[in-house]
PAGU-413034 format. One record per residue (C-alpha): residue in three letters; chain; x, y, z. Coordinates in nm, 3 decimals, padded with zeros to 5 digits. Layout:
N
[r "ALA", "A", [X, Y, Z]]
...
END
This chain:
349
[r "UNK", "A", [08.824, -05.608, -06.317]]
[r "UNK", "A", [08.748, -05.281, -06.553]]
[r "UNK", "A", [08.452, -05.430, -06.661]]
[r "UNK", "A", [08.323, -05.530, -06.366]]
[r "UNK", "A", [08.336, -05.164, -06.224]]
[r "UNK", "A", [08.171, -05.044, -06.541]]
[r "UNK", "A", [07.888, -05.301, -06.476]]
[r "UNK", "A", [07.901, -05.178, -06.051]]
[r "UNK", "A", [07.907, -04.776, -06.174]]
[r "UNK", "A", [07.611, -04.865, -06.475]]
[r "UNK", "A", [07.397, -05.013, -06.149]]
[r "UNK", "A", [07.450, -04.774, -05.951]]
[r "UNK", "A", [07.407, -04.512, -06.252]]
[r "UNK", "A", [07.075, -04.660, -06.304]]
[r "UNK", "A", [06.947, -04.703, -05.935]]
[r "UNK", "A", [07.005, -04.330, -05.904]]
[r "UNK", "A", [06.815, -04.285, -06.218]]
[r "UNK", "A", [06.520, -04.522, -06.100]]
[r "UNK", "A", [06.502, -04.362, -05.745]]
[r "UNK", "A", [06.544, -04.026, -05.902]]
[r "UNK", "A", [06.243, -04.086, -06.099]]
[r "UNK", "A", [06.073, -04.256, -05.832]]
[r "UNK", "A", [06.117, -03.969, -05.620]]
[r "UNK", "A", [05.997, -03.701, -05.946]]
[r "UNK", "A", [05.702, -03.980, -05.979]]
[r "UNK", "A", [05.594, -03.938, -05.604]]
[r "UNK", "A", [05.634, -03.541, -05.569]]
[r "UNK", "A", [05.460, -03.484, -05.855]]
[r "UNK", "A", [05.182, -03.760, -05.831]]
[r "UNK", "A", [05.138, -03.843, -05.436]]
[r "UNK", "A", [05.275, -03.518, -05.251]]
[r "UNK", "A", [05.031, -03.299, -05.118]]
[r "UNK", "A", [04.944, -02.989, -05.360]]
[r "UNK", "A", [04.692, -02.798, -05.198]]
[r "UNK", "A", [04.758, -02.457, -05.066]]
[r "UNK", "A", [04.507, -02.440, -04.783]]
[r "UNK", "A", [04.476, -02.592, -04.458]]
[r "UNK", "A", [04.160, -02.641, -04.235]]
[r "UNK", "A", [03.818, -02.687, -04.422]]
[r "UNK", "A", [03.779, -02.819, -04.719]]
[r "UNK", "A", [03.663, -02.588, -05.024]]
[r "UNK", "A", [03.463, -02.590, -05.291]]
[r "UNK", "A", [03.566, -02.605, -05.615]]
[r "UNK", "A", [03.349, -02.537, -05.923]]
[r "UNK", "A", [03.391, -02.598, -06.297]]
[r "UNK", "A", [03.152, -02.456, -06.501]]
[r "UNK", "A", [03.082, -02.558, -06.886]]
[r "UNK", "A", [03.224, -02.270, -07.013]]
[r "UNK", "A", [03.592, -02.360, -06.880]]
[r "UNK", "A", [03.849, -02.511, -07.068]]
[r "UNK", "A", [04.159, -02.733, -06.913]]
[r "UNK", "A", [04.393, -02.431, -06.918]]
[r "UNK", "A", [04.104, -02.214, -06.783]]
[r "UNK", "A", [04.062, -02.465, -06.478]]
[r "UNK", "A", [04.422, -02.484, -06.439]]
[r "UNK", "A", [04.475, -02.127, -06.384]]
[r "UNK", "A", [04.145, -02.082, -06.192]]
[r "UNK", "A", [04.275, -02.355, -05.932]]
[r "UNK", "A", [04.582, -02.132, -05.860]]
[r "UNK", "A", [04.374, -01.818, -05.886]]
[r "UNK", "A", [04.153, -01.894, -05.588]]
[r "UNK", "A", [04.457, -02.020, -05.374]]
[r "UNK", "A", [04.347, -02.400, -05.391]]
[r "UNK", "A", [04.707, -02.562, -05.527]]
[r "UNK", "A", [05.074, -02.466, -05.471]]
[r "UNK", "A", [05.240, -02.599, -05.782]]
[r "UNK", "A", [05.006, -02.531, -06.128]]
[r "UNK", "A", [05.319, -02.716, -06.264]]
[r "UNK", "A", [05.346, -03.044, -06.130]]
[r "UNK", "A", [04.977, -02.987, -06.188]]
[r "UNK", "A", [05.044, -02.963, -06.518]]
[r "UNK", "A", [05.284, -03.240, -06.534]]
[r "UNK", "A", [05.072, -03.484, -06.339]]
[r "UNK", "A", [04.794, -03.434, -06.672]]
[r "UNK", "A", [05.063, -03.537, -06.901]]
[r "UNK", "A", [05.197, -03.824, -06.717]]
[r "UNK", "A", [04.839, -03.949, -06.600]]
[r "UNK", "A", [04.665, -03.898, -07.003]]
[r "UNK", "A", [04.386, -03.700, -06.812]]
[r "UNK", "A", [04.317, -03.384, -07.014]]
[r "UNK", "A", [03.909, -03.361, -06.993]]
[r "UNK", "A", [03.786, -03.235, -06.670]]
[r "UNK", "A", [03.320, -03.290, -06.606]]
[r "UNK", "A", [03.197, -02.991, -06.467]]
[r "UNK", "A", [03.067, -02.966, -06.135]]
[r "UNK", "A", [03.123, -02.878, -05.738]]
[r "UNK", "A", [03.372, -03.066, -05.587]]
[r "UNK", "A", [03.505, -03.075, -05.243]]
[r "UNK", "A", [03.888, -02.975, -05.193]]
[r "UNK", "A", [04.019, -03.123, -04.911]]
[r "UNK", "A", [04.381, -03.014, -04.732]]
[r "UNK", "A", [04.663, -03.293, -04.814]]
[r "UNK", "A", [04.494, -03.369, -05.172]]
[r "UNK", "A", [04.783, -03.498, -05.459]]
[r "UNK", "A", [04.738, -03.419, -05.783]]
[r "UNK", "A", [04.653, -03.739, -05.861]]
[r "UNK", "A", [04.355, -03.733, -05.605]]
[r "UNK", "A", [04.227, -03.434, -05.761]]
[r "UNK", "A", [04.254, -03.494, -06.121]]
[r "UNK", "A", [04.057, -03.845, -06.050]]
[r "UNK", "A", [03.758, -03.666, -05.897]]
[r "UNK", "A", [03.733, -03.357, -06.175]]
[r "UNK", "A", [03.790, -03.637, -06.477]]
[r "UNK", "A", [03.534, -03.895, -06.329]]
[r "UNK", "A", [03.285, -03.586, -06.193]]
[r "UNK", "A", [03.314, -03.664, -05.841]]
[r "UNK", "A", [03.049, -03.418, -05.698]]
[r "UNK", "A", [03.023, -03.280, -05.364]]
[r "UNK", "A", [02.641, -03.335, -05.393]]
[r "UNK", "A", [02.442, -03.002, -05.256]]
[r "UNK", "A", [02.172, -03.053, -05.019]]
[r "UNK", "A", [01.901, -02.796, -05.113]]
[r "UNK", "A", [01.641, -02.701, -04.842]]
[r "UNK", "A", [01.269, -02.727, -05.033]]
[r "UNK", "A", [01.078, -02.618, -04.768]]
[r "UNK", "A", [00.908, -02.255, -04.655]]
[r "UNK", "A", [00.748, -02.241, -05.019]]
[r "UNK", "A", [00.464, -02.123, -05.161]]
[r "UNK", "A", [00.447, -02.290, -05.492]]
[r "UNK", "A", [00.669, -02.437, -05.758]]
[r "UNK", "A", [00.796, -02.157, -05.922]]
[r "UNK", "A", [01.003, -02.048, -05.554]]
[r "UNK", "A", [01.093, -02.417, -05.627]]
[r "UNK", "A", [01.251, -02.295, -05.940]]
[r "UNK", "A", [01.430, -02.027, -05.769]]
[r "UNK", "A", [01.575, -02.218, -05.466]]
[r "UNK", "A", [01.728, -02.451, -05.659]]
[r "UNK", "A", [01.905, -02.161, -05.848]]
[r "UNK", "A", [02.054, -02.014, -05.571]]
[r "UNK", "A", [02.210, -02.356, -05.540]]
[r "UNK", "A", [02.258, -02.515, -05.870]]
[r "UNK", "A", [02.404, -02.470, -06.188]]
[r "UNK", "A", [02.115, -02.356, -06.409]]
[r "UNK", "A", [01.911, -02.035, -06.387]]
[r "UNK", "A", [01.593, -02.012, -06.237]]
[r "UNK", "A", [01.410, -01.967, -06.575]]
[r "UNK", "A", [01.559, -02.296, -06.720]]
[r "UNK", "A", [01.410, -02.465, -06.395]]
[r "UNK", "A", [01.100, -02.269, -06.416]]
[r "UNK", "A", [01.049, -02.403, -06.808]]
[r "UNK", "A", [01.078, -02.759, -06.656]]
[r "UNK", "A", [00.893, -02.780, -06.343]]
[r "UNK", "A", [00.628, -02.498, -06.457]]
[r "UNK", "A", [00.568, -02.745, -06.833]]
[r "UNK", "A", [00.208, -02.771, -06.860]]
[r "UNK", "A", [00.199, -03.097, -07.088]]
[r "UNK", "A", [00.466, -03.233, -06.844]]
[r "UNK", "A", [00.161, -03.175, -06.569]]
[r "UNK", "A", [-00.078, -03.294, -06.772]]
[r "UNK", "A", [00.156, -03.636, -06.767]]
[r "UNK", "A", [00.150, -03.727, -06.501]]
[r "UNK", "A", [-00.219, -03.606, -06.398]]
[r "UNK", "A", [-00.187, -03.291, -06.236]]
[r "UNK", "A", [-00.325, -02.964, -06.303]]
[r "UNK", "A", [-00.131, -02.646, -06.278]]
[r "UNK", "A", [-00.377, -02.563, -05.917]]
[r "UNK", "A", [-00.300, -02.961, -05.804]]
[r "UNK", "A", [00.103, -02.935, -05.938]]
[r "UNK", "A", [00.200, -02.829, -05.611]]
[r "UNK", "A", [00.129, -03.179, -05.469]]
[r "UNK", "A", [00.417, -03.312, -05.694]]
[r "UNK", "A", [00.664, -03.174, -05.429]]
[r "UNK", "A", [00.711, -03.290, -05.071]]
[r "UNK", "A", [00.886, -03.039, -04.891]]
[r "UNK", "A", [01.195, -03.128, -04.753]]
[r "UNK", "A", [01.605, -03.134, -04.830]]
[r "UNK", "A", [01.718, -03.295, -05.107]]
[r "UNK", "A", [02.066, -03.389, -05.214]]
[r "UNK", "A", [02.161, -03.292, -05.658]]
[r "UNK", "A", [02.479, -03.283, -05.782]]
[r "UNK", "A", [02.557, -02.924, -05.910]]
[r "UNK", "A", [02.493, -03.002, -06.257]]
[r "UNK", "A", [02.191, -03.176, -06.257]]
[r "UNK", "A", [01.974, -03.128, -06.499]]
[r "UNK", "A", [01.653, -03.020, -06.460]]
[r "UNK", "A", [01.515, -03.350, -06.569]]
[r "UNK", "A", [01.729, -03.517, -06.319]]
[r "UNK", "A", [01.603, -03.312, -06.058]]
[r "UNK", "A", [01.222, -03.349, -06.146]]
[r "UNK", "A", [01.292, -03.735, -06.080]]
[r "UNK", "A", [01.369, -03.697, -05.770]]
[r "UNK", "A", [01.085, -03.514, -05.634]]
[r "UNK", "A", [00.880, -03.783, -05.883]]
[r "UNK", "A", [01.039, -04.074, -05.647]]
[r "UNK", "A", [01.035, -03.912, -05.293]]
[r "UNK", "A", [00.644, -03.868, -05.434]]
[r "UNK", "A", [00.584, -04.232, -05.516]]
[r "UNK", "A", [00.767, -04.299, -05.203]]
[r "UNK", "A", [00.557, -04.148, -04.950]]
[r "UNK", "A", [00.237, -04.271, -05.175]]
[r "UNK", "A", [00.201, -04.636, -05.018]]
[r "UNK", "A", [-00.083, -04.828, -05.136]]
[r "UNK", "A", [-00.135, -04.779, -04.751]]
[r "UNK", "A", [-00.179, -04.422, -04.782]]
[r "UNK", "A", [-00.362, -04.421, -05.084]]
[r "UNK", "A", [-00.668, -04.665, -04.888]]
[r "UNK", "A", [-00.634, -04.378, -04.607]]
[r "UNK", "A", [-00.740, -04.132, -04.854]]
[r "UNK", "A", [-00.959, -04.319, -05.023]]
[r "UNK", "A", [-01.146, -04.363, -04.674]]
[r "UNK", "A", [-01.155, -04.002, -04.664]]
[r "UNK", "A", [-01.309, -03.971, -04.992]]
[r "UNK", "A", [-01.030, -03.785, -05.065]]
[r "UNK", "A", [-00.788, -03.775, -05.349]]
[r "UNK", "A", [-00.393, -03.734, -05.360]]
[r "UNK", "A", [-00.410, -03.382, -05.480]]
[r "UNK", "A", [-00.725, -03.303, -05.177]]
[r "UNK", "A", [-00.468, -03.486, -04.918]]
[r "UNK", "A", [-00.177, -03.233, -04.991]]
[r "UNK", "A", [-00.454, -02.902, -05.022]]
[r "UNK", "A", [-00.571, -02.991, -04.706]]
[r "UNK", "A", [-00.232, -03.050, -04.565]]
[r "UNK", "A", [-00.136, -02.712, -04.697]]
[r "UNK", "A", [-00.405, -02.527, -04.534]]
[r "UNK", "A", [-00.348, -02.721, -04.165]]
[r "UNK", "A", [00.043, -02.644, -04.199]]
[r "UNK", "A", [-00.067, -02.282, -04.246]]
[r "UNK", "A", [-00.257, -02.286, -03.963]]
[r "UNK", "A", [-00.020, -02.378, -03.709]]
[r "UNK", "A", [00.353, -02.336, -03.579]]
[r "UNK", "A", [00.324, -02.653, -03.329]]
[r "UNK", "A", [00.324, -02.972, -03.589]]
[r "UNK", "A", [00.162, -03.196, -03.271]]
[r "UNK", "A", [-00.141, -03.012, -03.283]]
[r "UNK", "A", [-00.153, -03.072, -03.713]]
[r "UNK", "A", [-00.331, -03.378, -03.639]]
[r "UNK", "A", [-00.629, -03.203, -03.430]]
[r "UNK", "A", [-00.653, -02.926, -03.686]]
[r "UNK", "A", [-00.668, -03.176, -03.972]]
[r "UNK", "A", [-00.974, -03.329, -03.757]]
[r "UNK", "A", [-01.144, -03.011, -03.716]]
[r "UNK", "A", [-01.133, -02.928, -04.106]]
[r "UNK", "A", [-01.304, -03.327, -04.196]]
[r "UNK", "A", [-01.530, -03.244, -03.955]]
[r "UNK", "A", [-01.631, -02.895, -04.121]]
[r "UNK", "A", [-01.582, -03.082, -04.456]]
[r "UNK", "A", [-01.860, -03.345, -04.443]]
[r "UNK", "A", [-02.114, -03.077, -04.216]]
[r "UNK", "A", [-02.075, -02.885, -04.549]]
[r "UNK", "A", [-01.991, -02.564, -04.308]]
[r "UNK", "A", [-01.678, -02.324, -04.545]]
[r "UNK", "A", [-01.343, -02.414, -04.381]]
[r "UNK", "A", [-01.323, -02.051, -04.321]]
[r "UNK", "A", [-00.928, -02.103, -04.287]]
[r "UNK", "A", [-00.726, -01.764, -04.293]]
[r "UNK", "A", [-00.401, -01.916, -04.432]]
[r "UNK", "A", [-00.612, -01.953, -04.726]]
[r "UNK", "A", [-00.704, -01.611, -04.780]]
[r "UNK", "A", [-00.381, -01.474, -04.728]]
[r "UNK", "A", [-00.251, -01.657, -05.046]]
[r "UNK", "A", [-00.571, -01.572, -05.255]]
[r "UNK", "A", [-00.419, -01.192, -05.161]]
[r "UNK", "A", [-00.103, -01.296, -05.303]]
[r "UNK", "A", [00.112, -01.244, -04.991]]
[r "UNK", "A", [00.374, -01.505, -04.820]]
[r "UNK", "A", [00.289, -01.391, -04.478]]
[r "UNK", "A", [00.051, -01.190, -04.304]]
[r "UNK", "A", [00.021, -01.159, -03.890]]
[r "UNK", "A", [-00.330, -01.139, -03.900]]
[r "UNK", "A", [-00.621, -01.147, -04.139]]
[r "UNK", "A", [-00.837, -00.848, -04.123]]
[r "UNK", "A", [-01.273, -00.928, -04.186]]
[r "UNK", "A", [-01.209, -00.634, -04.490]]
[r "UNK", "A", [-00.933, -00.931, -04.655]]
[r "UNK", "A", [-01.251, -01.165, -04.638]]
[r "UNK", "A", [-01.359, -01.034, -04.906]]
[r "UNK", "A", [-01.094, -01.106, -05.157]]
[r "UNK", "A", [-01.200, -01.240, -05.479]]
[r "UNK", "A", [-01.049, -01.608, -05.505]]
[r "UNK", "A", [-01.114, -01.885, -05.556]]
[r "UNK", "A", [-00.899, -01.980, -05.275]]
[r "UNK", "A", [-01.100, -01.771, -05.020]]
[r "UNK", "A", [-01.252, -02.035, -04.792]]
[r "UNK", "A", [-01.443, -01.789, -04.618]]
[r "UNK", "A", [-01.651, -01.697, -04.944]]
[r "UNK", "A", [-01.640, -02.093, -05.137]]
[r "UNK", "A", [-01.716, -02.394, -04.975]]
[r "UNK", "A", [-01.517, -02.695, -04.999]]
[r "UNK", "A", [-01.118, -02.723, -05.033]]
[r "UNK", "A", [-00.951, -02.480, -05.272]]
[r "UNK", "A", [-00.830, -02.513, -05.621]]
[r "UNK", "A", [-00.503, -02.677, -05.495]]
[r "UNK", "A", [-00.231, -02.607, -05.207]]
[r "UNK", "A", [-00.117, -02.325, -05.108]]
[r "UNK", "A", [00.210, -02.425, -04.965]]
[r "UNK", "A", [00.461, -02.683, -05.050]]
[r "UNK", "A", [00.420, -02.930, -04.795]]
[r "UNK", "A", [00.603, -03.205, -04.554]]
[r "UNK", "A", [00.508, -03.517, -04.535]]
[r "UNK", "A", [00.435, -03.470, -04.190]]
[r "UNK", "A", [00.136, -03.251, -04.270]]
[r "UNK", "A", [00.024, -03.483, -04.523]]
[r "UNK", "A", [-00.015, -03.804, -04.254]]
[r "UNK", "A", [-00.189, -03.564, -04.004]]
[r "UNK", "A", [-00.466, -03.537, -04.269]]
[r "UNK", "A", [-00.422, -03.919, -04.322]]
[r "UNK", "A", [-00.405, -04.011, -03.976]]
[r "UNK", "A", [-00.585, -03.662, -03.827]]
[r "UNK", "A", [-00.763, -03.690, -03.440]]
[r "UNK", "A", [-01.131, -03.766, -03.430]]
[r "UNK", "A", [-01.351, -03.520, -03.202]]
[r "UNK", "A", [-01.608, -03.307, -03.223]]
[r "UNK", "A", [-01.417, -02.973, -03.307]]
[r "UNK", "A", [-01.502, -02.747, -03.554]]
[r "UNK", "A", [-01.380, -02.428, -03.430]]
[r "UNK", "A", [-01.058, -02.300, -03.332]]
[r "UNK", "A", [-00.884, -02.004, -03.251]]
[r "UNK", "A", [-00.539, -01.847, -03.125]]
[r "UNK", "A", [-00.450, -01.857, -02.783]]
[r "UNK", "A", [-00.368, -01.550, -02.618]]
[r "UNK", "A", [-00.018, -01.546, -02.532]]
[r "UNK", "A", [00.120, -01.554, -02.888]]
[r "UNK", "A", [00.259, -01.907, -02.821]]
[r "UNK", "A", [00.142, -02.022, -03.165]]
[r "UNK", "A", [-00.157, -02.300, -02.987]]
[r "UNK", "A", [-00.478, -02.305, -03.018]]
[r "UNK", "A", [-00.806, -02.321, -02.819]]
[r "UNK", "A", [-01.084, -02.576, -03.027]]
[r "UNK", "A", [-01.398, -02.560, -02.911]]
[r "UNK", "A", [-01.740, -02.793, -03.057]]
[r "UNK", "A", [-01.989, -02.520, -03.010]]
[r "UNK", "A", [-02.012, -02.153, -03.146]]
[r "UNK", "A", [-02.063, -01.999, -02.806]]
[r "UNK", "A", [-01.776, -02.182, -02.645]]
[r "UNK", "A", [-01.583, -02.079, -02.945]]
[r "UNK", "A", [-01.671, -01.699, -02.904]]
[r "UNK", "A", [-01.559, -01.674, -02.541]]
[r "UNK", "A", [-01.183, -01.804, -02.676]]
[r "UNK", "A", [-01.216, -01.594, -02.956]]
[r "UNK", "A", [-01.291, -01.254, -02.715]]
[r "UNK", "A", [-01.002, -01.350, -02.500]]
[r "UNK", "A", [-00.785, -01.369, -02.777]]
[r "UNK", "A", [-00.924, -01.058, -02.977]]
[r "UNK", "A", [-00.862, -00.859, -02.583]]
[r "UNK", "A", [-00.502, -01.013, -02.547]]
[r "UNK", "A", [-00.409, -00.867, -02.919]]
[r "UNK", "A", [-00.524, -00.527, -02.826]]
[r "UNK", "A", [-00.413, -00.481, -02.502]]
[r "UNK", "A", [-00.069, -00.660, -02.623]]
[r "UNK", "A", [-00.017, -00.501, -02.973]]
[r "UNK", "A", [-00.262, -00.235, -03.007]]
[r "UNK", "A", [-00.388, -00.364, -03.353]]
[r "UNK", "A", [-00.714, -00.371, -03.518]]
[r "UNK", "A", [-00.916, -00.690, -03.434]]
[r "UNK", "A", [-00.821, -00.973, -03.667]]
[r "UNK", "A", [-01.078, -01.248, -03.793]]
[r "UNK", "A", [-01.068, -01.519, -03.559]]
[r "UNK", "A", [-01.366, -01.724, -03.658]]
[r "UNK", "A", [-01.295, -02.038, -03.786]]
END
């Protein structure tokens, strides 16, 4: 009988343990640890931060209750080596949750906006303001002339590399990795479809994506990119300059201007399309794909002038013939006065 209640109290002895340690187990590994509620947060590990150093930064910036069981859950769990990165922390996370996604490098990816650009080198710098690396470490990637030269681009025709658009990186993407995605969103819009449209247009990749460039310039309503990317064939095989303002405005080395004046027609570029004939060097914005299948797929018709409407809707009036062209352009140049009370801006395109 004496053994048998040292056998009953050892049982029970060790059930206590076992559900002891079951409970320990489950606070420390599967309880909530996060110190926030609503939204998530981000979390970010850089290189330079060692285990201790995320530890303590993870209780620094309010994002765990217990650094301990923390602590505890990395000796029980082996997991000691944390990737860097941006992660998303999300209300009710355990410790074991979290200490999967920072060992394995679990990124919240970042979806970067590459659009409203001039050229590659404000490619550089928007994807600092996101992303890890500085916009010089970028800039030595995407700006590499023998990296151009590659892939058959010059630095004028580089710009065509880069559709505009929003793209989705991890944090800590390296620059290569991030050059190989614009390489396959580039081979992705190229179809041997769209390379027979431009080759119908006499037209190659890097002429598709100028011309884009200058039609996206030209207008704030994308259904009339189409009509616009007529009007500039048509001027293209009559030999007449394309004339096109947005063109002039980056030969003077400015993101925006509200109106070209007839003294910036006289700016010394090579991208001045009222002074060379024929597309310029390269584009002068970083361009959807949009704009490039208006050029591919632009609206035949006999226009080959244009100019603002009066209103300041962003439209245009086309017209085929230089007198019909003249009367839009007077109403418009007699709108901006009376409206604005600005000098007369070139209007003939």
């Amino acid at each position: 009988m004496h053994r048998r209640k040292i056998r009953i109290l050892i049982t029970v002895m060790a059930a206590v343990i076992i559900a002891g340690a079951a409970g320990l187990y489950g606070y420390v590994m599967l309880v909530s640890n996060t110190a926030f509620s609503g939204e998530p947060k981000m979390f970010y590990i850089t290189r330079a931060l060692d285990t201790p150093d995320v530890v303590s930064k993870l209780s620094r910036e309010g994002l765990i209750r217990h650094s301990r069981t923390f602590r505890l859950a990395m000796q029980w769990t082996g997991i000691n080596t944390f990737q860097p990165g941006r992660y998303e922390m999300v209300p009710g996370m355990n410790n074991r949750q979290m200490l999967r996604i920072f060992h394995e490098g679990d990124q919240k990816l970042v979806e970067v906006p590459v659009t409203h650009l001039r050229d590659v080198s404000r490619i550089a710098g928007r994807l600092a303001q996101y992303l890890e690396y500085d916009s010089l470490t970028y800039a030595s990637w995407l700006l590499n002339p023998v990296r151009m030269d590659s892939l058959g681009f010059t630095p004028a025709t580089w710009p065509a590399f880069f559709p505009a658009g929003t793209y989705s990186f991890r944090w800590t993407d390296h620059p290569s990795a991030i050059l190989a995605q614009f390489r396959n969103r580039y081979e992705a819009f190229w179809t041997d479809g769209r390379k027979a449209k431009a080759d119908q247009l006499g037209l190659t990749l890097a002429e598709v994506a100028t011309l884009a460039s200058i039609v996206k310039g030209e207008t704030m309503k994308r259904v009339e990119a189409p009509r616009i990317a007529g009007l500039y064939l048509n001027r293209l095989r009559m030999g007449m300059p394309l004339q096109a303002d947005p063109t002039v405005v980056f030969a003077l080395g400015l993101d925006t201007r509200s109106q070209v004046l007839f003294s910036d027609l006289e700016v010394n570029s090579s991208y001045n399309t009222y002074r060379n004939p024929g597309l310029p060097p390269g584009p002068i914005f970083i361009t959807e794909p949009e704009y490039l299948d208006a050029v591919l797929e632009y609206e035949q018709h006999a226009y080959i002038y244009m100019c603002a409407l009066p209103g300041g809707s962003g439209e245009h009036a086309f017209a085929s013939n230089y007198s019909e062209h003249l009367q839009n352009a007077d109403a418009y140049r007699t709108w901006l006065r009376n409206a604005q009370n600005q000098p007369a801006a070139s209007s003939i395109q």
